[in-house]
C-alpha positions in Angstrom: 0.0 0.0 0.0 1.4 3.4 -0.6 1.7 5.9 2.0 0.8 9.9 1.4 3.9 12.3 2.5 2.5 13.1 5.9 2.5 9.5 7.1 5.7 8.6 5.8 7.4 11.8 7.4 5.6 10.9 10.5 7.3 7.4 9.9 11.1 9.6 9.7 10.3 11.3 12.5 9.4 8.3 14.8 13.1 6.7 13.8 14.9 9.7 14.4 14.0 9.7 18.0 14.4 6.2 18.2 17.8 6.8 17.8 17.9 9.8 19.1 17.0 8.7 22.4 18.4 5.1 22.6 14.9 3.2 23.5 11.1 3.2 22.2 10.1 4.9 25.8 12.0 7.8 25.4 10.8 8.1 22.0 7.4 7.9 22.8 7.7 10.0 25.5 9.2 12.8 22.9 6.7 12.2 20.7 3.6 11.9 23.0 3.2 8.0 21.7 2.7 4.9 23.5 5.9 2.8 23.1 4.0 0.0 21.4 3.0 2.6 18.6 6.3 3.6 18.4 7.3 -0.1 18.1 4.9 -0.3 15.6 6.1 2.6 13.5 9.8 0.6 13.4 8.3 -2.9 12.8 5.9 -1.4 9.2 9.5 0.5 7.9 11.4 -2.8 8.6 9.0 -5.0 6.5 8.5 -2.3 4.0 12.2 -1.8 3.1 12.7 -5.8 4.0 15.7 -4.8 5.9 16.6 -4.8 9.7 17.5 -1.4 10.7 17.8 -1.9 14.7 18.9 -4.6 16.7 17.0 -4.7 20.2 17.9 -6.1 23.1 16.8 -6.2 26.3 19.6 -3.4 27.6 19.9 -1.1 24.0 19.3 -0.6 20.5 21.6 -0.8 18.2 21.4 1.0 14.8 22.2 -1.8 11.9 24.5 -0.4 8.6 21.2 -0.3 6.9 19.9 1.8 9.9 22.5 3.9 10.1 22.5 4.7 6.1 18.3 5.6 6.4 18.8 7.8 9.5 21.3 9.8 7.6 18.5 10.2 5.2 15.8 10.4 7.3 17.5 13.7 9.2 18.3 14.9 5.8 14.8 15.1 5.0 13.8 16.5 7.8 15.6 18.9 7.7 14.9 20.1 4.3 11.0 19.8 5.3 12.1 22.3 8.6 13.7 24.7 5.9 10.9 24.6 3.6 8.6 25.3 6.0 10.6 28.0 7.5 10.9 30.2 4.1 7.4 29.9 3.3 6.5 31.2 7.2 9.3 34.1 6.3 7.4 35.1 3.9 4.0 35.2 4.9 5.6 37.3 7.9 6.4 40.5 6.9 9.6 42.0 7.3 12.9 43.9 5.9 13.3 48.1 6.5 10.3 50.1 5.9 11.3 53.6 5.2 8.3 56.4 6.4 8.0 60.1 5.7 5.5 62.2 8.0 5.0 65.9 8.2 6.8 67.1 11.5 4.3 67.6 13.6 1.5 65.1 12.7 4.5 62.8 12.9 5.7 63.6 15.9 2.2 63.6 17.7 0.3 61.1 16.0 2.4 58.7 13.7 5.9 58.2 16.1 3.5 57.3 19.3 1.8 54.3 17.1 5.6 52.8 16.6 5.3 50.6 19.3 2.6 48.9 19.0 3.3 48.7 15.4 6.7 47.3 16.2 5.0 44.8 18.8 2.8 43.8 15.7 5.7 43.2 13.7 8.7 42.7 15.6 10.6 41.5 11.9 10.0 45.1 10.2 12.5 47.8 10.5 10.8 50.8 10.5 13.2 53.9 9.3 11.0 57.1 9.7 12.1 60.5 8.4 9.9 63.6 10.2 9.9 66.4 7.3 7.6 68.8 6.0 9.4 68.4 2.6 7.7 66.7 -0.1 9.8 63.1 -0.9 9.5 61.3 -4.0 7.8 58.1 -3.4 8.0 57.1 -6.9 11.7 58.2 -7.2 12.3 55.7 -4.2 13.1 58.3 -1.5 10.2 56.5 1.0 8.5 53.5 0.8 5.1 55.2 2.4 5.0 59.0 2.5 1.9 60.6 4.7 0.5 63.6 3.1 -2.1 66.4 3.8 -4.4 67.9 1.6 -5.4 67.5 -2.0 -3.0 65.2 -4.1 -1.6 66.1 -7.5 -2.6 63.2 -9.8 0.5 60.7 -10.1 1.0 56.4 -10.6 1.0 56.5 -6.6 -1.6 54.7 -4.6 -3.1 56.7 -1.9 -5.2 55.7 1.0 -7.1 57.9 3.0 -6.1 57.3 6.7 -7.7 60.7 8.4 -8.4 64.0 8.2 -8.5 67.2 10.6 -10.4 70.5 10.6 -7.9 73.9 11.8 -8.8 76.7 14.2 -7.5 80.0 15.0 -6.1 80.4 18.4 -4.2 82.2 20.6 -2.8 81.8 24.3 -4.9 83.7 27.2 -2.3 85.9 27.8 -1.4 86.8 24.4 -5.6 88.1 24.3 -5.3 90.1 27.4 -2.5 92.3 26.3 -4.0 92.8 22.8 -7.7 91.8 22.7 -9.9 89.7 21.1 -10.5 89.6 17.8 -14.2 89.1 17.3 -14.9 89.7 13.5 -12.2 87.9 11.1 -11.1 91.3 10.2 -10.0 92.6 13.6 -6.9 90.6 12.6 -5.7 93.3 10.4 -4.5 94.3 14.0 -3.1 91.2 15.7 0.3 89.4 14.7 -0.8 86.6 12.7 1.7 83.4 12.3 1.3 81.6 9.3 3.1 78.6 7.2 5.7 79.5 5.0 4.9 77.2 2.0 5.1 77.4 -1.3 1.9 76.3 -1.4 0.6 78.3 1.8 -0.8 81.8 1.1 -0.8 84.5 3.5 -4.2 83.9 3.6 -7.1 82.2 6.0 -10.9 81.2 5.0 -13.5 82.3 6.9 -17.3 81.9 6.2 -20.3 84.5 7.3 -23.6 84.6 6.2 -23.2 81.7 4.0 -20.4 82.7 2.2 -16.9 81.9 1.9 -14.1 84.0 1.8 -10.6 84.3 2.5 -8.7 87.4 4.9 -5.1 88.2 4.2 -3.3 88.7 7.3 0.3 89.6 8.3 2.9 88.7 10.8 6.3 88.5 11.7 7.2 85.0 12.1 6.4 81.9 9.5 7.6 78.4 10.5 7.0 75.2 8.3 5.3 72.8 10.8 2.1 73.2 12.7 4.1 72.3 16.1 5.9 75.4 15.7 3.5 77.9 15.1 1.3 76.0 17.9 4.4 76.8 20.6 4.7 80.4 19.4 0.9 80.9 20.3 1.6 79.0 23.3 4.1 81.5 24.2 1.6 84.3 23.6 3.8 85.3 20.6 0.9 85.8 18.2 -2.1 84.2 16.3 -2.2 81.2 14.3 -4.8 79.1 12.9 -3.6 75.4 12.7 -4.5 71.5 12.3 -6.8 70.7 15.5 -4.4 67.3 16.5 -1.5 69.4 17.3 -3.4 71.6 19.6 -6.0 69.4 20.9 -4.6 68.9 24.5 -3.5 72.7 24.6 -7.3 73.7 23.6 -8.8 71.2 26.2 -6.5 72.7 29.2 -7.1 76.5 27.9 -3.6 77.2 27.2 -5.0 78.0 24.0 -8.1 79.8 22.9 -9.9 79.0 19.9 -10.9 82.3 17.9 -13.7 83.2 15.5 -15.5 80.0 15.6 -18.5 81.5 14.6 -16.9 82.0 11.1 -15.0 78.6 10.8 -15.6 77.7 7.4 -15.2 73.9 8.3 -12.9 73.2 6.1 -11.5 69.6 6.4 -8.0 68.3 5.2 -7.7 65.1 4.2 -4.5 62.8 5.4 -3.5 60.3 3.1 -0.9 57.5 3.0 0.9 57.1 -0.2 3.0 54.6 -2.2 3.7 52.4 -5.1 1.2 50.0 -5.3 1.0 46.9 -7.6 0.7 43.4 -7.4 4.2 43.4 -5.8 4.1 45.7 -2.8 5.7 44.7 0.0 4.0 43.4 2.7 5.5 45.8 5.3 3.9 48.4 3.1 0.5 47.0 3.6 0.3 46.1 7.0 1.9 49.3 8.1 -0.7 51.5 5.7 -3.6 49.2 7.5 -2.3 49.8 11.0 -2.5 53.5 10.3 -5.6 53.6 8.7 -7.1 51.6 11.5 -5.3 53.6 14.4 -5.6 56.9 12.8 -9.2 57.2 11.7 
């Protein structure tokens, strides 16, 4: 009768802890068998390959030439099976350096605070994460996943949407007591007003009143290029900014910050998306990272 691949490894594996161990016993015990199955096991190999391949006595075993040629084989084959099974569990794990570009301060307060876990998750993944407010080129190979805000130019890249946040003008309580509060968008013609320096940032913010929306230009003496920064200048009752609500969130809910002219927040909403080269062969440390974000992010 011919035995399927599982039984006959199973077969392998009972010899090589016969001789292993020196004694069916041990070899069961090993295996979790009885030592008559294991006894068994030796007796069907023998009368398959009609040769002796132990000699038992009532003190030892002793592996015959025949024996000692198959257990050679037998460990040999076993240990290709380990090996096989081993890369095929390497690569359904994910793993090899995954290089990450975030915007400084959504980065610093929301993506760098997720590493942990992440690395927890996937303890075979090297994350490499550059914080920058300069634009990499994914496709160019400068990142592997790049987080961006806002509307994205059209490009091969595969973008997932993994957030969003809404932005509100604020200003510390004692920045307000020394120079009052504004209470129409264009008492801000008189108030130091910190903005982004961008190329794509205009020295203007969007209000809405009655309905309508509209955009203020206002002035002031310091731009920055991150969120964080312009957040700690209000903090420090420098001037007035209007930012992303997750950096200023914790300062808002203390009142170390004020928000300003709510009544004319046009609402506006900035999406954050996760991009990157997608395709049949993406790397799996690009997927599972860009689903852990989406799932911890939203």
């Amino acid at each position: 009768m011919r035995m399927d691949g599982a039984d006959r490894a199973r077969e392998l594996e009972v010899f090589s802890a016969v001789a292993r161990t020196g004694s069916f016993s041990a070899a069961g015990r090993a295996l979790h068998l009885t030592p008559s199955a294991i006894s068994r096991t030796i007796d069907r190999i023998e009368a398959r390959l009609g040769v002796r391949l132990l000699i038992r006595s009532t003190r030892a075993l002793t592996l015959t030439a025949e024996g000692l040629g198959y257990l050679g084989a037998a460990r040999r084959i076993l240990a290709d099976l380990d090996e096989a099974e081993r890369v095929i569990a390497d690569q359904g794990a994910p793993r090899g350096r995954l290089r990450v570009s975030a915007a400084f301060s959504h980065g610093r307060l929301c993506v760098v605070p997720l590493l942990g876990d992440f690395a927890r998750c996937y303890p075979h993944i090297l994350v490499d994460i550059s914080l920058t407010d300069t634009v990499v080129d994914v496709a160019g190979g400068q990142a592997d996943v790049a987080i961006r805000f806002g509307p994205l130019a059209d490009s091969a890249l595969t973008a997932r949407r993994i957030g969003e946040t809404g932005r509100s003008v604020v200003a510390s309580p004692a920045y307000l007591a020394r120079h009052g509060t504004p209470r129409v968008p264009e008492d801000l013609h008189g108030h130091n007003c910190l903005n982004f320096n961008f190329r794509r940032a205009e020295p203007v913010w969007p209000f809405r009143r009655e309905g309508r929306d509209y955009a203020l230009t206002v002035t002031g003496n310091i731009e920055a290029n991150n969120g964080e920064t312009l957040g700690q200048l209000a903090l420090d009752g420098v001037g007035i900014t209007r930012v992303g609500n997750f950096g200023v969130v914790d300062d808002l809910a203390a009142g170390r910050l004020v928000p300003l002219l709510e009544a004319f927040n046009p609402g506006d909403v900035e999406p954050i998306h996760a991009v990157f080269v997608g395709g049949a062969n993406m790397p799996a440390r690009v997927r599972v990272f860009v689903d852990f974000l989406a799932e911890r992010l939203r």
